[in-house]
Phi, psi and omega in degrees: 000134185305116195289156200214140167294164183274151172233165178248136191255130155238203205220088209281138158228176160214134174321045209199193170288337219216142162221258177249016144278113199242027180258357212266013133291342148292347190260124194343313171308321196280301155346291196305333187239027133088062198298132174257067203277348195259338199262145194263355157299337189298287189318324158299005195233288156003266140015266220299308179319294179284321153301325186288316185277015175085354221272166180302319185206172155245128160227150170253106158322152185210146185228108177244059190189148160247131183280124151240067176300316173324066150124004162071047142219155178292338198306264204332299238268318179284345190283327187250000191038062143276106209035062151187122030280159166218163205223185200239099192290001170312304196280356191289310192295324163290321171295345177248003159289352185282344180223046182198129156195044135268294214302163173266180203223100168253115168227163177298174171190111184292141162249042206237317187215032191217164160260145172320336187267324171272309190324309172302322155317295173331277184272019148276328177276338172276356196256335183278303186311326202269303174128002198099034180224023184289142178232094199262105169285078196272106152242142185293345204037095182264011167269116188307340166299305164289326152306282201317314172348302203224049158050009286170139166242155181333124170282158164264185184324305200295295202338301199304325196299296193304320179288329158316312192292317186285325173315297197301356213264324183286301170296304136316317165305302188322289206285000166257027146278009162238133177300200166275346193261347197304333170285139197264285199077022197279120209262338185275337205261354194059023188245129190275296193230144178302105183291328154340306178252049168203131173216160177279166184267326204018037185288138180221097188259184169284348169246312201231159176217152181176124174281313192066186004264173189285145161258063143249171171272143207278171206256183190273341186254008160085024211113171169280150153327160174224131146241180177211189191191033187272182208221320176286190188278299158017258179322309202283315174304323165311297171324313185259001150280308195263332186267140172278354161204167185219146182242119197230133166257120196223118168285321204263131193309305178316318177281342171286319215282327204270308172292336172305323162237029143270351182291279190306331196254337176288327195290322194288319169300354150267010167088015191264178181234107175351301188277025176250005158257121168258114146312103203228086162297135182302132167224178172214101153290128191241085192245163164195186205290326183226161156326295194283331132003278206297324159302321180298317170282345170308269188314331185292307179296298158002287194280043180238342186277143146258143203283336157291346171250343162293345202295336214251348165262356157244014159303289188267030144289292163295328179075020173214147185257149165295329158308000187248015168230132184316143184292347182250020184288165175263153179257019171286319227256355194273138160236056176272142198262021182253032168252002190306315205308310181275029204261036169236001164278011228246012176229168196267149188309326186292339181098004159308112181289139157251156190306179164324310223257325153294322179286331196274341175286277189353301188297281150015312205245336196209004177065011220061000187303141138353157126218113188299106191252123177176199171276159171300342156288353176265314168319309169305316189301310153328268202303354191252347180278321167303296191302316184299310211274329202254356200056012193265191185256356180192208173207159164238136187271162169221165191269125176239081352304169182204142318313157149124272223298241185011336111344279184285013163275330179307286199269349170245345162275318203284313198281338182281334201280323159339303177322316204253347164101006203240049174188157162247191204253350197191116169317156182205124203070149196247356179282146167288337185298315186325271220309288208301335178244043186254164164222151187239000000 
């Protein structure tokens, strides 16, 4: 058999009822088994679950707003739980490193309303709890909701961009102020730490100022993994300084193939070597015992999104309401310009443009991910057919119920992709950068 690359799986969640499905608190399945999403044993279980299957990370999305961008109310957004309530997944991460030890541990964390020194303090202490396997989702926050939130208004692009880059600019100083060595530990000489080897930063920047040096000790990955998910040229050049991965939505392979490599050719032009990035696409698996099974349960989800809770998550998605353009219009054809980000969810797998009303049941149902539907041999057959045409390096799955899809992908997808040589059998390394970069 033909040695094939290897790819990488995480696993997206969110704290919350919903994570980009918005049938999957509804959905029969999720019922039967008595879906908790507030007990924080669910998520350990996840954890321990997606650790069995090998996979690089569990990460979490964060929302710090209930949106009423729809229609200028909150109703829709609380009525359809798109993403909200959502809780706060950070504190998620030491209870599930606690039953766990390989898969990473990732979460959002905005850099939009915070200062550098907790944040850096923040994910130095999680990468120590963690064994090294803290994972940092850095995003700007473009929802105007969330700027309110924290009294505050939407920045534009450039702005949030420049301030990021000095925030993580920031973060990094913190976290090499101290050496690797600086801790002694000497109990006879009475010395903890070399004061030699810990120094301040006295950084003064155009945004931030921090005398430093951090009071954590340095962490095992020196900071967290850093991911990202930008999308502008902005987002992708942040993305392509910084990150060790990136989660990216493409439904359409052709549109997967071209970001990926504007992602890997901005990494080379900064002197990074492509493959300290893994480019990690969404998908949504839909499995069952036959084909029509697997359609048959597609559609069973599908029809649990109401087209007023996709209008409204994707509403606050775009940060524009959708009520003010007629529902059958295509939205290929709109030039309003805060929907450009997002116009390669705006067609059919086939490249047929779709309506208002299609693209917002879509969102409803996957945020845009693909959704791969089949047997698990088909399913494989799917993802090895995308990664050959886009080149990328993985997927990140996401769940149209909890428990249960996530299981069966573990147990009935993981072992065929094994089979075929294109997953791996056993971690090789204990850092999530390790995990993420291992080759076997």
């Amino acid at each position: 058999m033909k040695k094939r690359k290897k790819i990488n799986l995480a696993q997206f969640l969110v704290h919350g009822p919903t994570y980009h499905s918005l049938g999957m608190w509804r959905h029969p399945k999720t019922i039967d088994r008595g879906y908790e999403w507030d007990r924080p044993e669910l998520y350990q279980h996840i954890a321990k679950v997606c650790e069995k299957g090998l996979f690089d990370t569990v990460f979490f999305a964060d929302l710090n707003y209930i949106a009423d961008t729809f229609t200028g109310s909150m109703a829709p957004s609380l009525r359809y739980a798109t993403q909200a309530p959502e809780h706060d997944p950070i504190p998620l991460l030491s209870f599930m490193s606690a039953v766990t030890k390989k898969i990473g541990l990732a979460a959002t964390f905005s850099v939009s309303h915070s200062h550098p020194f907790y944040a850096a303090r923040l994910w130095a202490t999680l990468d120590h709890l963690t064994r090294g396997r803290a994972g940092w989702n850095v995003v700007t926050s473009i929802n105007s909701n969330q700027a309110a939130n924290y009294g505050e208004e939407r920045q534009s692009t450039d702005r949030r961009y420049d301030r990021a880059h000095e925030f993580i600019d920031v973060c990094q100083k913190l976290w090499n102020s101290w050496d690797e060595d600086a801790v002694v530990r000497d109990h006879d000489k009475a010395v903890f730490a070399d004061p030699t080897k810990v120094r301040r930063i006295e950084y003064s920047g155009e945004f931030f100022k921090s005398r430093g040096p951090l009071n954590v000790t340095r962490s095992p990955q020196n900071g967290p993994a850093i991911l990202q998910a930008g999308t502008s040229a902005k987002g992708q050049d942040f993305a392509a300084k910084y990150a060790d991965a990136i989660f990216a939505i493409q439904p359409r392979a052709s549109d997967a193939a071209k970001y990926f490599d504007s992602i890997k050719s901005r990494m080379s032009d900064l002197g990074r070597d492509p493959d300290t990035c893994k480019i990690l696409f969404g998908m949504q698996p839909i499995i069952g015992s036959s084909e029509a099974e697997a359609l048959e349960r597609q559609e069973e989800h599908n029809s649990l999104v109401p087209l007023d809770g996709g209008m409204a998550i994707l509403s606050a998605h775009l940060d524009f309401d959708l009520s003010r353009i007629p529902p059958d219009s295509l939205m290929t054809e709109r030039e309003e310009p805060e929907l450009y980000r997002m116009r390669t969810r705006f067609r059919k797998i086939d490249g047929t443009p779709m309506t208002v009303s299609e693209v917002a049941a879509r969102h409803g149902q996957s945020v845009g991910l693909p959704q791969f539907v089949g047997t698990p041999t088909s399913i494989v057959d799917q993802m090895q057919a995308f990664i050959d045409e886009v080149g990328g390096d993985g997927f990140m799955l996401t769940a149209i119920h909890s428990p249960g899809a996530i299981e069966d992908f573990v147990e009935l997808v993981v072992p065929e992709l094994q089979r075929r040589g294109m997953f791996r059998t056993e971690y090789k390394g204990t850092t999530q950068r390790e995990i993420l970069n291992q080759h076997d």
